[in-house]
C-alpha positions as CSV (number, residue, x, y, z in Angstrom):
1,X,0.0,0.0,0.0
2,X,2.0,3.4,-1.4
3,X,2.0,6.1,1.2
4,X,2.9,10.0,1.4
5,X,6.2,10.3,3.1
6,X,8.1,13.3,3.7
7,X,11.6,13.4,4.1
8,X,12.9,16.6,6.0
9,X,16.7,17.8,5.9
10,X,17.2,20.0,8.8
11,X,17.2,23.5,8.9
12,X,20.8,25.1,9.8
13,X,21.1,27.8,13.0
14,X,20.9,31.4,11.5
15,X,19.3,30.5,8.4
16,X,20.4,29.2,5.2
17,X,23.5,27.2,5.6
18,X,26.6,28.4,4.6
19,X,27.2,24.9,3.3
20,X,24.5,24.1,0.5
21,X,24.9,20.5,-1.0
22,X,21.6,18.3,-2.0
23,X,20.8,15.9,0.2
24,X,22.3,13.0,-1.2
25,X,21.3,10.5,1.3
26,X,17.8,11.4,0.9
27,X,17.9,11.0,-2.5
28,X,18.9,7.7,-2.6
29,X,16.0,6.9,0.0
30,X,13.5,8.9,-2.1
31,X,14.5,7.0,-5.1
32,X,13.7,3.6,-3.0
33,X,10.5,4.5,-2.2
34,X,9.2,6.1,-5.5
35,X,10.1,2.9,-7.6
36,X,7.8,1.2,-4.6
37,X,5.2,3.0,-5.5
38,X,5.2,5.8,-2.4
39,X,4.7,9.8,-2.8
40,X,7.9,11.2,-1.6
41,X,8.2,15.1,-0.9
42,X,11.6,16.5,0.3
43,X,11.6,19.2,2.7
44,X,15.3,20.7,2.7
45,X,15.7,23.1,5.3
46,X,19.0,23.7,4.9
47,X,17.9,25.5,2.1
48,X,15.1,27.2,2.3
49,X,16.1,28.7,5.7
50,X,12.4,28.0,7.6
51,X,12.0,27.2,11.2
52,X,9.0,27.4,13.3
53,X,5.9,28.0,11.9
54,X,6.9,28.1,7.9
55,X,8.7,25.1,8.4
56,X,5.6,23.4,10.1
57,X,3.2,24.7,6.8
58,X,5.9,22.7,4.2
59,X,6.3,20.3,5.9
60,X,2.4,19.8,6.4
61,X,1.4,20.8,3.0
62,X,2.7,17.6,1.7
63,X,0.1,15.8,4.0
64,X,2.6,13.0,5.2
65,X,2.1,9.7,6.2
66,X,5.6,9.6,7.7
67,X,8.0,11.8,8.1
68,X,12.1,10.7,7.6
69,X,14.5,13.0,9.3
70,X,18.3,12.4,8.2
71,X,20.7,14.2,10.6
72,X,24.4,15.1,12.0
73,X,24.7,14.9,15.3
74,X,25.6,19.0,14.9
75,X,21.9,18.9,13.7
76,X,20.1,17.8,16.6
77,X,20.1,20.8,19.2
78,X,18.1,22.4,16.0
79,X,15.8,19.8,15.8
80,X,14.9,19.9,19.7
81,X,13.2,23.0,18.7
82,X,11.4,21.9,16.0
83,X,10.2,18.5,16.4
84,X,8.3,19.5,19.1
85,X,6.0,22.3,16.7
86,X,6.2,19.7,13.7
87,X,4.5,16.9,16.5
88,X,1.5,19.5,17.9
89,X,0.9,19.7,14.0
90,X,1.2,16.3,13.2
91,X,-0.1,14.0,16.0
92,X,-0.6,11.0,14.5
93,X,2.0,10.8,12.4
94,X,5.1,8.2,12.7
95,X,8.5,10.4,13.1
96,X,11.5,8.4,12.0
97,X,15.4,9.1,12.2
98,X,18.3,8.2,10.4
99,X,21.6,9.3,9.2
100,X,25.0,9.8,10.9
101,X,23.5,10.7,14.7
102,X,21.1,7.8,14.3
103,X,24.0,5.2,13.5
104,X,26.1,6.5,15.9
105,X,23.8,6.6,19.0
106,X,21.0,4.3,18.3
107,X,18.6,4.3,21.1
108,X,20.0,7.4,22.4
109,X,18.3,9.5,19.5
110,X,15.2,8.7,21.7
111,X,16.2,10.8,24.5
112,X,17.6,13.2,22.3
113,X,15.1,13.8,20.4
114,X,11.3,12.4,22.4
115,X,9.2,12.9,19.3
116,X,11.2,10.3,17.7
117,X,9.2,6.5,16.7
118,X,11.9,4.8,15.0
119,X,15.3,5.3,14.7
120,X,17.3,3.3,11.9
121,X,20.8,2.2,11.6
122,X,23.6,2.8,9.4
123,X,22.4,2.9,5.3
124,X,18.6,2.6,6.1
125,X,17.4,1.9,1.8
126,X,16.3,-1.7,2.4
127,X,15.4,-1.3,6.2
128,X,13.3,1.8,5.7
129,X,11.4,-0.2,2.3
130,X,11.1,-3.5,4.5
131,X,9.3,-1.0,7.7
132,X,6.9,0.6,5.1
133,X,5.6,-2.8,3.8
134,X,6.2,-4.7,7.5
135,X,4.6,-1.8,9.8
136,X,5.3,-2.5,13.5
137,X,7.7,-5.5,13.0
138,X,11.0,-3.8,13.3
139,X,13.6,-5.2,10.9
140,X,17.1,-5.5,11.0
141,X,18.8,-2.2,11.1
142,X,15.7,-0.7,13.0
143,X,14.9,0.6,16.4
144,X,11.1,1.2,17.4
145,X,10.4,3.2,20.5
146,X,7.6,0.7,22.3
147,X,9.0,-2.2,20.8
148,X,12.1,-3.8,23.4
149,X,14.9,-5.0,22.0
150,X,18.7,-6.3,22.7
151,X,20.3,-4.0,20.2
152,X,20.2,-4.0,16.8
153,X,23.2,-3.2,14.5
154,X,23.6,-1.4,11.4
155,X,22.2,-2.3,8.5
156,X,24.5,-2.1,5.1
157,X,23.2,-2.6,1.6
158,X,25.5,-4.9,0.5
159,X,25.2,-4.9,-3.5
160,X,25.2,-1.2,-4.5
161,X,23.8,-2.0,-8.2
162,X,20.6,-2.9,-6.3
163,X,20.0,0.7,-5.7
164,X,18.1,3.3,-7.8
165,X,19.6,6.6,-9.5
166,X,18.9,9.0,-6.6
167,X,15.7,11.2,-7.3
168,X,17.7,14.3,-8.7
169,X,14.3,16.1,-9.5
170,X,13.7,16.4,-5.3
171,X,16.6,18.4,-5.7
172,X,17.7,20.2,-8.6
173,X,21.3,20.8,-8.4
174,X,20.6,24.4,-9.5
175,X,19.3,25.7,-6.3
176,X,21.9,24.8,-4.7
177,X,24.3,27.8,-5.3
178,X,26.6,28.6,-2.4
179,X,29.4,26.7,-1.1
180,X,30.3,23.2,-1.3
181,X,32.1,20.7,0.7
182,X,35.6,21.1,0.5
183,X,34.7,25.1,-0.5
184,X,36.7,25.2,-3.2
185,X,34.4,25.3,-6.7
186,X,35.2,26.6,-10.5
187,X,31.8,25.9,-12.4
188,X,28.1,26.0,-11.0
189,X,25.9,24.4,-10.7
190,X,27.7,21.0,-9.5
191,X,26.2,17.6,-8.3
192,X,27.4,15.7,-5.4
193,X,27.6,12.0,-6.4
194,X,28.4,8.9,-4.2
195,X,30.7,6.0,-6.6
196,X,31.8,3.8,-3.3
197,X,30.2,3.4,0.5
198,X,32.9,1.9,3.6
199,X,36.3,2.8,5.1
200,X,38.3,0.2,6.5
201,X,40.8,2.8,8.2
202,X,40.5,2.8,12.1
203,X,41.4,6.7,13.0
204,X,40.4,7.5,16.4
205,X,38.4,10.8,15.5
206,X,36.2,9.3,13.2
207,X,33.2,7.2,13.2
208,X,32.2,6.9,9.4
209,X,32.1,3.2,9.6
210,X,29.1,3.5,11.9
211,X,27.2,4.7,8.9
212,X,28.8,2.9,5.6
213,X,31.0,-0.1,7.3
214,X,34.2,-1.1,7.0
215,X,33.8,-3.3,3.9
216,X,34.4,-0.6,0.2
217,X,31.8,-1.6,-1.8
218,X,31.5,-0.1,-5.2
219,X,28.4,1.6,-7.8
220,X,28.3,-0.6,-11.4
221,X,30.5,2.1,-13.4
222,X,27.7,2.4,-16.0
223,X,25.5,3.2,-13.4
224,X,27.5,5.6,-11.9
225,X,28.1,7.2,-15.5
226,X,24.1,7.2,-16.3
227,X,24.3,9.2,-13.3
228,X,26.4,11.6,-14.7
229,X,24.6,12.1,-17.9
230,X,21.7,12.5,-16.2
231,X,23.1,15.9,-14.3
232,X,24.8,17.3,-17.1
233,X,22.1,17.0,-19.9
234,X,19.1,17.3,-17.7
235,X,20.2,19.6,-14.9
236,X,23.1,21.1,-16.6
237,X,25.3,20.0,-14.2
238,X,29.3,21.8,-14.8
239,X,30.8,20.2,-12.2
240,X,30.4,16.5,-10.0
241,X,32.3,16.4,-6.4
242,X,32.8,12.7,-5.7
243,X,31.8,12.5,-1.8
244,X,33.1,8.8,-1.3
245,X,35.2,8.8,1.9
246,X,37.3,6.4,-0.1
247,X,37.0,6.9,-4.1
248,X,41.3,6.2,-4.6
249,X,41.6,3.1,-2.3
250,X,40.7,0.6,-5.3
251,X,43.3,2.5,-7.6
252,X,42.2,0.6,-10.6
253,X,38.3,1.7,-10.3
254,X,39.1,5.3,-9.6
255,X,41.3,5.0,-12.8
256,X,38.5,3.2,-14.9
257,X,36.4,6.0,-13.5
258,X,39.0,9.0,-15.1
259,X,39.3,6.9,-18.3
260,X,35.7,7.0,-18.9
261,X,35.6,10.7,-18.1
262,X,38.5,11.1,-21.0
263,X,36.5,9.1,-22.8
264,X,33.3,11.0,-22.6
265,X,34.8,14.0,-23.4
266,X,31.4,15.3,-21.5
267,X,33.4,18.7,-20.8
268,X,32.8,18.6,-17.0
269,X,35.3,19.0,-13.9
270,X,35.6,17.0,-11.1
271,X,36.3,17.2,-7.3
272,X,36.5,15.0,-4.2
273,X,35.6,17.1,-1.7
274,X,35.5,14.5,1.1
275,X,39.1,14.0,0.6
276,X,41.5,11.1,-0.4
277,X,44.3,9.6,1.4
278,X,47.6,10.8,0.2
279,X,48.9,7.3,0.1
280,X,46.5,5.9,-2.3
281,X,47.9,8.2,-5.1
282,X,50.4,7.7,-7.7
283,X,51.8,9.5,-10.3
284,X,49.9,7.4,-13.1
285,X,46.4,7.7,-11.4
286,X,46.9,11.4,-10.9
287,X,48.1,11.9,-14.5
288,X,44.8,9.9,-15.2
289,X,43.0,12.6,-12.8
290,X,44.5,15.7,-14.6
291,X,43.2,14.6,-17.9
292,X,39.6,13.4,-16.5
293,X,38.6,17.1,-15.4
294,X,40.4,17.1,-11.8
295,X,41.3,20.7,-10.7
296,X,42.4,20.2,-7.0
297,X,43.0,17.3,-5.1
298,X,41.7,17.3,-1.4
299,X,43.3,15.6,1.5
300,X,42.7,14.9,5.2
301,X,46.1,15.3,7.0
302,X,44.9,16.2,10.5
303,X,47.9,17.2,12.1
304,X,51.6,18.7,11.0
305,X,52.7,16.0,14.5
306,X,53.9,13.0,13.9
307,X,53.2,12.2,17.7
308,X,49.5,12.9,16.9
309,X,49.5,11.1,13.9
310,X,50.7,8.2,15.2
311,X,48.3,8.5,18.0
312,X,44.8,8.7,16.0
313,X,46.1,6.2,13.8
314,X,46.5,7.6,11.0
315,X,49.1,5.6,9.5
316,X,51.1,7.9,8.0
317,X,54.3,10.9,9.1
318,X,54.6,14.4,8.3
319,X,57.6,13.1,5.6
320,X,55.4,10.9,3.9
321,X,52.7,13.9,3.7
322,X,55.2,16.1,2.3
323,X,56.5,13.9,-0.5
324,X,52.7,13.6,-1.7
325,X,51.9,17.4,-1.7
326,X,55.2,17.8,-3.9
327,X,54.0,14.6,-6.3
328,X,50.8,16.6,-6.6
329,X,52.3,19.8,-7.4
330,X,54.1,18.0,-10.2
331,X,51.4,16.8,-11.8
332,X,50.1,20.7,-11.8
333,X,47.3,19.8,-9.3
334,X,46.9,22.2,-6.2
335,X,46.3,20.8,-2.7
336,X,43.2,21.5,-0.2
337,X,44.1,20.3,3.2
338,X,42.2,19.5,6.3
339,X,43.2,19.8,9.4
340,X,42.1,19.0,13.1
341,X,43.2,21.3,16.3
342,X,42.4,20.1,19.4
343,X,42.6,16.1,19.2
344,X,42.5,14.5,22.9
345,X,46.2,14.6,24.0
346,X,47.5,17.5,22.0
347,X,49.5,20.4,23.2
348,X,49.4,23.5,22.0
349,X,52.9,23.2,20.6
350,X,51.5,20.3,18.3
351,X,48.7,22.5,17.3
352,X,51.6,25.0,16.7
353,X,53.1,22.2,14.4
354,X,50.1,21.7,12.5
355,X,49.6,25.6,11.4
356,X,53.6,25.4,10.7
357,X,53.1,22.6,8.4
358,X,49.9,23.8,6.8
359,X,52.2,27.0,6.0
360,X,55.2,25.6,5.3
361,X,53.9,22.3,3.2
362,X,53.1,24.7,-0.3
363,X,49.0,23.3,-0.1
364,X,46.8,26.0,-1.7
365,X,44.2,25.8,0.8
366,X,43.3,24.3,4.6
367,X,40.7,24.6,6.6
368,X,40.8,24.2,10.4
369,X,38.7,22.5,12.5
370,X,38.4,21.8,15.9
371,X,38.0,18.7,17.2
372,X,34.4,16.5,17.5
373,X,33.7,14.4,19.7
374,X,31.7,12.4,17.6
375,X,29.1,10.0,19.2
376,X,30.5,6.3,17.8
377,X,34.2,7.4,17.4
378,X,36.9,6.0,19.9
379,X,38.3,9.5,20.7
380,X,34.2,10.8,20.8
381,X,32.9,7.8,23.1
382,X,35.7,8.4,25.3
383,X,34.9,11.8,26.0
384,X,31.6,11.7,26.3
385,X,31.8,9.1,29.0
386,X,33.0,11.8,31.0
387,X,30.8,14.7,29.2
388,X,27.4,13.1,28.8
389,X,25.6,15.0,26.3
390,X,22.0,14.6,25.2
391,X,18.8,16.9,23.7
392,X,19.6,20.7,23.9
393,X,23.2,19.9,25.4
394,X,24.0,19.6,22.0
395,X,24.3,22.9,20.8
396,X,27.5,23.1,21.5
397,X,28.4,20.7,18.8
398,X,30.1,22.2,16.4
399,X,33.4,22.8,15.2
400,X,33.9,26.8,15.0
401,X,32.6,26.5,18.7
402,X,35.7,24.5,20.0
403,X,33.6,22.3,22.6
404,X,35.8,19.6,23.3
405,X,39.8,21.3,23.8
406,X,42.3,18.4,25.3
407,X,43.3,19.7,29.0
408,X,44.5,21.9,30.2
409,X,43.5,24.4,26.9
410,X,40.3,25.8,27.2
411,X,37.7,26.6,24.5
412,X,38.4,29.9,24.7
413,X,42.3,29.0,23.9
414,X,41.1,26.9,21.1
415,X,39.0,29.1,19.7
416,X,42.1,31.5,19.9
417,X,44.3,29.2,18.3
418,X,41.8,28.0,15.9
419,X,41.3,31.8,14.5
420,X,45.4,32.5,14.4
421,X,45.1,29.3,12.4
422,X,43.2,30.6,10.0
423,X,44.5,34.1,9.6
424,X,48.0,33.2,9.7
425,X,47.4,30.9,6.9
426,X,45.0,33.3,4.8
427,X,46.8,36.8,4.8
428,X,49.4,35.8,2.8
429,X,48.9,37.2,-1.1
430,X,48.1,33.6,-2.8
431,X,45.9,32.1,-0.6
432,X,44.1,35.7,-0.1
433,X,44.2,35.8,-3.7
434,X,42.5,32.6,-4.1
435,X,39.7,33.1,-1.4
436,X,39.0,36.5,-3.0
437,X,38.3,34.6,-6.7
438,X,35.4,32.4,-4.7
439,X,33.7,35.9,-4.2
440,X,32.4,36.5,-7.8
441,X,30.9,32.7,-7.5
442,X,26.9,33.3,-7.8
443,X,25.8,32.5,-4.1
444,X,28.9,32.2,-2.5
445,X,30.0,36.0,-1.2
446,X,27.5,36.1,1.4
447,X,28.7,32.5,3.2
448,X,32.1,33.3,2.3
449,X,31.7,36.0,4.9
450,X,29.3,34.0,7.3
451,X,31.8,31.0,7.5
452,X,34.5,33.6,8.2
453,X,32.7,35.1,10.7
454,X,31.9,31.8,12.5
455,X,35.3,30.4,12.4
456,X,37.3,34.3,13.4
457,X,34.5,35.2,15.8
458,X,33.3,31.6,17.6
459,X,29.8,31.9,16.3
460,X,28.5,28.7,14.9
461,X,27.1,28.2,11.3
């Protein structure tokens, strides 16, 4: 029996985001339910900017049957306030999570967030298409409220061909004109895509395997390509970010990938704003990247110590990181770092280190964040053993806010360093140069100047 669902992308504190990338999670879900016969409606927040009472009339006027909410744990403080207005509105209607905060607290997002009736588990595609045809029987993947259960664990959509093309006309890449991931963009509008789900790495800070495993599964190439064509001839699409968290660890798919794009000849540039790891590159795969369309080549480093490195388990030294910056630079590519301050254990000398590095390494941008500690991550469990967080105690949680600085810094020493970061980095006349060129970007001056004033003056955005 085909229901009217309504999925609902959060709405970001002050307003339109300063970040603006489709949903691409909700896509995906969309997609699943549309080929089952379902009447999907996407309410995106995010960017429309409504809260309160015009949020409540978009989000009714699709008359749902359910409502999905996917969110970041950075998302939920928001959400507190707004549940609350969308429940008095909607009674009777089943309210269901999923997404990062979802997979990495599971029953949790109950007391978080009260309004909640289900909460599902890692990638929630087949769990969220088995709970609309098997209501009240949780399956795997799924948490319900008022029905007890041992635990369940997150569910993973093993075959990746299985899935539809996400439902791009929920979310015409054109509206979204502002800043990307990663920041850095040359042609509007672009398209977010997804070509592989997993990480097998284990660093400490991170808890993406709570969400997409450990186990790199990949898209069919020719449906990751029918993707493509879809954006550019339909939605005129100029540029696709690839927002795998892993697109160069099978070397020989992400070169089949850039061969097709040679191949094409479709005219369009490419990106991976999520970041690569440096050691998965080579100078034939990024001679293969040059000629696909790749103009910049984004990187998690983390920190310019090779103490802290070693610590979060990152697998890698400051030497090693150098040598791939300067095997980038000779294959004419520039370099977009990111970095964490603030990792459990640091000193402010190896924050020091890390702004040295970024400074010293040649990369054409960085961006600095502090450190999260993210519900499902080693380093994020540990500390909020000690920090128990839940409902509006999140609104701390986010990075230009500095909420988690190891002892003895304080936030307001983070937040110090964090800014020094930045501007030490930025006033010099090419990187200045550079930031001023994303100005005459349709969209993007305003949160250019928003996300400097979050990061230089501790607001969040």
């Amino acid at each position: 029996m085909s229901k009217r669902v309504c999925l609902l992308y959060p709405p970001r504190p002050g307003g339109r985001g300063t970040n603006l990338v489709p949903p691409v999670g909700l896509l995906y879900l969309a997609a699943v339910l549309e080929e089952e016969g379902h009447r999907v409606d996407l309410v995106d927040g995010a960017l429309s900017g409504h809260t309160g009472p015009d949020l409540v009339r978009e989000i009714t006027s699709c008359e749902p049957e359910v409502l999905m909410v996917s969110a970041f744990t950075s998302d939920v403080h928001m959400l507190s306030s707004q549940l609350p207005l969308i429940r008095r509105a909607l009674p009777d209607v089943p309210f269901w999570l999923g997404g990062p905060h979802a997979s990495c607290v599971g029953r949790g997002a109950f007391q978080d967030l009260p309004e909640l009736d289900a909460v599902f588990l890692g990638e929630a595609e087949e769990s969220v298409s088995e709970a609309m045809r098997f209501p009240g029987e949780p399956p795997p993947g799924v948490l319900y409220r008022d029905v007890p259960s041992e635990g369940s664990s997150a569910r993973m959509v093993e075959d990746l061909a299985r899935l539809p093309i996400p439902a791009w006309h929920l979310a015409p890449p054109e509206a979204y004109r502002g800043l990307p991931n990663g920041v850095v963009i040359r042609r509007m509008p672009y398209a977010p895509i997804i070509t592989t789900r997993g990480c097998p790495y284990r660093c400490t800070f991170c808890a993406g395997f709570r969400i997409t495993g450990r186990r790199i599964r990949h898209r069919p190439m020719e449906q990751v390509w029918r993707e493509i064509e879809i954006l550019a001839g339909d939605y005129g699409v100029r540029e696709i970010h690839i927002e795998d968290d892993n697109f160069t660890f099978d070397a020989e798919y992400a070169r089949e990938f850039c061969r097709e794009a040679v191949r094409r000849d479709l005219g369009l540039l490419f990106s991976t704003p999520n970041g690569i790891r440096l050691d998965t590159l080579d100078g034939s795969l990024l001679e293969l990247m040059k000629r696909a369309g790749w103009y910049i080549i984004h990187c998690g480093i983390e920190s310019g110590s090779d103490r802290v490195l070693e610590r979060v388990r990152k697998a890698t030294t400051t030497s090693k990181i150098r040598d791939s910056i300067r095997l980038i630079h000779r294959h004419g590519l520039p370099v977009a770092g990111y970095f964490i301050l603030g990792l459990p254990g640091e000193t402010v000398e190896d924050m020091e280190k890390t702004v040295d590095f970024a400074v010293s390494s040649g990369i054409e941008w960085a961006h600095f964040a502090s450190f999260l500690p993210i519900p499902g991550s080693e380093d994020g469990d540990e500390w909020l053993a000690d920090h128990p967080l839940s409902g509006d105690g999140w609104s701390m949680f986010h990075n230009t806010a500095c909420p988690a600085p190891p002892e003895p810094v304080t936030r307001q020493e983070l937040k110090k360093l964090q800014r020094r970061a930045f501007l030490r980095f930025y006033l010099r006349p090419g990187p200045l140069a550079r930031l001023a060129g994303l100005l005459f970007k349709p969209g993007v001056a305003p949160r250019v100047f928003r996300r400097a004033l979050a990061y230089l003056g501790g607001s969040q955005s």
